[in-house]
N, C-alpha and C positions, 0 to 999 in steps of 0.2 A: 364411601359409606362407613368404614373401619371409622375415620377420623370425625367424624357427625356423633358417632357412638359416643367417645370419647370424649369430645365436647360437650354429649348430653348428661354424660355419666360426672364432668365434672361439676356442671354445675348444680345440678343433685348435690352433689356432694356438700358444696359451699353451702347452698341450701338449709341441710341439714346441722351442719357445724354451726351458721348463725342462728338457729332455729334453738340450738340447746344453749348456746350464749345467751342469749335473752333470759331463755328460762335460769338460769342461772340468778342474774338479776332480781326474777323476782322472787322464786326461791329460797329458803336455807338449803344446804347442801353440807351434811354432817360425815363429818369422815369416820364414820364408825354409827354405833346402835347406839339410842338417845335412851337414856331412862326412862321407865315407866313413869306417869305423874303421881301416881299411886305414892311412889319411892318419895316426892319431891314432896307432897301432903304429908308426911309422916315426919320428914326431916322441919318443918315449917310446925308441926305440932311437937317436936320434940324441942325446937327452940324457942319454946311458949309462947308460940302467934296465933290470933285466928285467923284464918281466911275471911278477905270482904270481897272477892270477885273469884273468877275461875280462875288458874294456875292458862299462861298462855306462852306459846313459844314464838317468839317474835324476835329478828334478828341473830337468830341463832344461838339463843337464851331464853332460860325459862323465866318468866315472869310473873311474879306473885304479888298481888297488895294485900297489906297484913295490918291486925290490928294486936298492938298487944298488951298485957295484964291493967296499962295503967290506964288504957283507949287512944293510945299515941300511934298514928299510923302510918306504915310505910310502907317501899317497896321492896321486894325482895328479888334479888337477882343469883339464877342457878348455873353453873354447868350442867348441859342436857349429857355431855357425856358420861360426869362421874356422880352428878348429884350433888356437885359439894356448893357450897353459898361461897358466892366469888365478890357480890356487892351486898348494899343495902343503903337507900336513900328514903330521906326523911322527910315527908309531906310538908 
């Protein structure tokens, strides 16, 4: 009986362990607290862009498309952890 236990309790376990692997996958998973988008708006209007769609975190970066002064439009790419502009690709 002890040994049936055991066996049921490992595979629970395994279970469990592929169950959050997965999720992993489809997830981001941030080692720490992501910045407000609040933060990420203001950084994106302070380097004279406009926003043409919503601010989105995708792959584990913020993702912005911007238009800016001249109407030349791009993408902007954040760190969610400090806020700081790490890319920028040009439509």
């Amino acid at each position: 009986m002890k040994l049936r236990f055991v066996g049921i309790a490992m595979v629970g376990a395994l279970c469990i362990s592929f169950s959050s692997l997965a999720l992993a996958d489809d997830e981001c998973v941030l080692q720490g607290t992501a910045v407000p988008i609040s933060q990420i708006q203001k950084s994106i209007q302070d380097l004279g862009y406009t926003m043409t769609k919503k601010i989105k975190l995708d792959d584990c970066i913020y993702k912005a498309k911007v238009t800016d002064k001249a109407g030349k439009k791009s993408k902007l790419i954040f760190d969610p952890l400090n806020g700081k502009l790490i890319g920028k690709k040009s439509d």
